[in-house]
N, C-alpha and C positions, 0 to 999 in steps of 0.2 A: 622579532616583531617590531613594527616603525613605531614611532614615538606616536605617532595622530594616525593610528589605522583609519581604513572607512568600515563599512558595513560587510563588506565581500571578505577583509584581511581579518576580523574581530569574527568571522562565523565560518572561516576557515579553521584559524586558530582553534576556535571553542568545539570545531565537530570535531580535527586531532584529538585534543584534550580528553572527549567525553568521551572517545572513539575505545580509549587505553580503559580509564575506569567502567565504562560497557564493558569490555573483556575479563577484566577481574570478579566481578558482577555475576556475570554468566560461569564463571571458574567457582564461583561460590555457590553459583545455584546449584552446581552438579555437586559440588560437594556437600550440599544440607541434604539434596535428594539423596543420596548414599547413606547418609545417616540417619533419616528419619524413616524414609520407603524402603520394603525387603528386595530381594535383588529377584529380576523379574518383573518388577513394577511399571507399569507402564508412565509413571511419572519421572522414573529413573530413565527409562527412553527418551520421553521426551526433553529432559534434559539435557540429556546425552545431545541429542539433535541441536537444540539449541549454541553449542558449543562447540559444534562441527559448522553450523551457518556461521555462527559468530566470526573460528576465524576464519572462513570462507569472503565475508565481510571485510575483515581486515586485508586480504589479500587483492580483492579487489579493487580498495582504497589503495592502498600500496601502487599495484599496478596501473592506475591513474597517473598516479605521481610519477614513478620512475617513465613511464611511457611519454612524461609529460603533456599530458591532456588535458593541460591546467591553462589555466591563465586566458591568454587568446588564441590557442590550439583551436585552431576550426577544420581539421581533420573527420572527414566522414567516421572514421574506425571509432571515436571518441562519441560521437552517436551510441554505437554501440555498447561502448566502456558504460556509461553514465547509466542506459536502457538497464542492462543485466545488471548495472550495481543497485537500482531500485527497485528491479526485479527480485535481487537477494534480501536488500532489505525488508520487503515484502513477505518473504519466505520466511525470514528470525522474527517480524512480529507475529508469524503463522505460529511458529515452533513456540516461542514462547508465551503465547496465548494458551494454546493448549496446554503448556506446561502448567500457566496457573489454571487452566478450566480442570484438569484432573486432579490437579492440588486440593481443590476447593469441591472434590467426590460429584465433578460432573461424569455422566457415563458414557461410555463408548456408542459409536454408533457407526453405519456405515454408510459411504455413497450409493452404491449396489441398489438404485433405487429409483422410483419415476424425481422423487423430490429430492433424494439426492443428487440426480442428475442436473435439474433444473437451478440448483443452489451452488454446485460444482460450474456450470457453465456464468452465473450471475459474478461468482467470486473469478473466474476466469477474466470475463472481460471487465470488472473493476481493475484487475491487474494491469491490464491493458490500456486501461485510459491512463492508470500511473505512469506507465510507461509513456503513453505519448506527452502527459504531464512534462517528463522530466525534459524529452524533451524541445515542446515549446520553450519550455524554462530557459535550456541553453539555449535555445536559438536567442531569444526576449533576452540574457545575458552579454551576448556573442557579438549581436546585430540592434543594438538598442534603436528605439524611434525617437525621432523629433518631436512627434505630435501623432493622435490619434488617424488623420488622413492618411501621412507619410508610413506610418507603418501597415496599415490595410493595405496600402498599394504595392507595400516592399513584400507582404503575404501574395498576393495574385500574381507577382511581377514573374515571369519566366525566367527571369536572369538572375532572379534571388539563391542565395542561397538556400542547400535543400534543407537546413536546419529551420531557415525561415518559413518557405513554403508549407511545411508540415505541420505551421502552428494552426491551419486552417483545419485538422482532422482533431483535434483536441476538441474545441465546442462542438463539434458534430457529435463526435462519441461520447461526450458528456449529456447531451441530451436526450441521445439514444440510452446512456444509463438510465437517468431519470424514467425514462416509458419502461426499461428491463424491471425495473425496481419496482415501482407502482405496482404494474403488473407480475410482478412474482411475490414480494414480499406480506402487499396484505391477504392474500389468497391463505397463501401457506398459515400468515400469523392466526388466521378466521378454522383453519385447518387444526391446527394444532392447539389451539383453545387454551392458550396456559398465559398467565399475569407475566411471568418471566419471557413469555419470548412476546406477547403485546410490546413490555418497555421495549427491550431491546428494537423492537421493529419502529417502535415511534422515535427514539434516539438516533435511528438510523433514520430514517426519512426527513428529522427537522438537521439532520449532522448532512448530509446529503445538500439539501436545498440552500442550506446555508452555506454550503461550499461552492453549488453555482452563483450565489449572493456575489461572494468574497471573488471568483473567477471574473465576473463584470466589472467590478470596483478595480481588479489587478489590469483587465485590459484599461481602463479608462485611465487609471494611472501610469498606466507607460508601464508595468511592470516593475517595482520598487522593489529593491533585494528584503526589506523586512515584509513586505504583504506576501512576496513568494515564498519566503519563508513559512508564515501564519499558513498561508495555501496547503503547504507540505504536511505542515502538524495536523490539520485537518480532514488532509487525504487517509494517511495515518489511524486517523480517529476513526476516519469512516470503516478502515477494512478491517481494526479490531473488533468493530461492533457488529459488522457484516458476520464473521467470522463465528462472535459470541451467539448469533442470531441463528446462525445454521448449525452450530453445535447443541443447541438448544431444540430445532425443528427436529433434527433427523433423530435426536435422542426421545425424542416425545413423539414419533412418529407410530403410528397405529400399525402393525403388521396387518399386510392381508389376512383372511384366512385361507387356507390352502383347498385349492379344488376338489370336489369330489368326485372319483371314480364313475360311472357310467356302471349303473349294476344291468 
């Protein structure tokens, strides 16, 4: 590592770092699951899972690096790389969410459902905005702006790169969250009538709003590697509690009752 890292060399280093003890982490969670939970357990599963994304995680990272799709690699493929490695990490905070909601005697529940469906496609396209998150992020890394005009115009410009042009679908789909969310989230919370999924729904909507806060402040500032950072943790935040919120609906959800015969 250089003697005076910047911002990029100092949060390289620290995700390697945190990359190895996460693994050891996740090696220990499956190991207290085995010895606490009987075998069968659905916490034993999900830990299980946890640990097959983890190093699923790790290989993906890996295959950045040797691919070299680091640094100023502005290779389409590297789109990709970056897309599915957020997409994974998406999926190890799925796995290990649920690992602590079953820890902590939440109950199963299933999608199989009008509101499961509705909450399955919500958590769908949050994934999707992550993903175009990440990357506007490497475009806004890749293609840095002089100034707020110079970079609006390098987004519209036809000659831009496709990394840059695609920063323009990021606040479109962020917006459209926003209306997905309004409109599915207090429905359900008003549906489901319980103090536990209210917080979670009001943590998610002020976690939310406050993220397209922070997405204004990042365009205005040109993009700064520690606010896109703060951005990431806060995406993060949002789909844990997305997450905690539909694991909560669907478990609290009222069965139909079943129709009756025509006598």
């Amino acid at each position: 590592m250089p003697l005076s890292p910047g911002w990029e060399t100092l949060i390289e280093f620290g995700h390697r770092a945190t990359s190895g003890v996460d693994l050891l982490l996740v090696v220990g969670l499956v190991w207290g699951a085995r010895r606490v939970y009987p075998a069968g357990s659905p916490v034993r599963g999900a830990a299980w899972a946890s640990l097959v994304v983890m190093l699923l995680e790790a290989l993906l990272g890996a295959g950045l690096v040797l691919l070299e799709y680091v640094a100023d690699n502005k290779e389409l493929a590297r789109g990709w790389w970056v897309g599915g490695h957020l997409l994974n990490t998406y999926v190890l905070l799925l796995v290990l969410t649920w690992t602590a909601y079953l820890a902590s005697g939440g109950k199963s529940f299933s999608f199989r459902s009008r509101l499961g469906l509705r909450l399955g496609f919500v958590l769908f396209w949050v994934a999707a905005l992550g993903m175009t998150g990440a990357l506007t992020a490497l475009g806004d890394t890749l293609f840095p702006a002089e100034d707020l005009a110079s970079g609006t115009a390098m987004t519209f410009s036809p000659d831009s790169h496709l990394f840059v042009r695609l920063r323009v679908w990021h606040p479109i789909m962020a917006l459209a969250t926003g209306v997905l969310l309004l409109a599915t989230i207090w429905p359900t919370t008003m549906a489901v009538n319980t103090p536990r999924a209210s917080r979670w729904a009001s943590y998610l909507l002020a976690l939310f709003f406050g993220q397209m806060a922070l997405g204004l402040l990042n365009l205005w500032l040109l993009a700064p590697v520690w606010l896109q950072v703060i951005h990431l943790l806060m995406a993060d935040l949002i789909w844990i509690v997305l997450i905690l919120f539909a694991a909560e609906a669907l478990s609290r959800q009222v069965p139909q009752p079943a129709a009756q015969p025509a006598s």
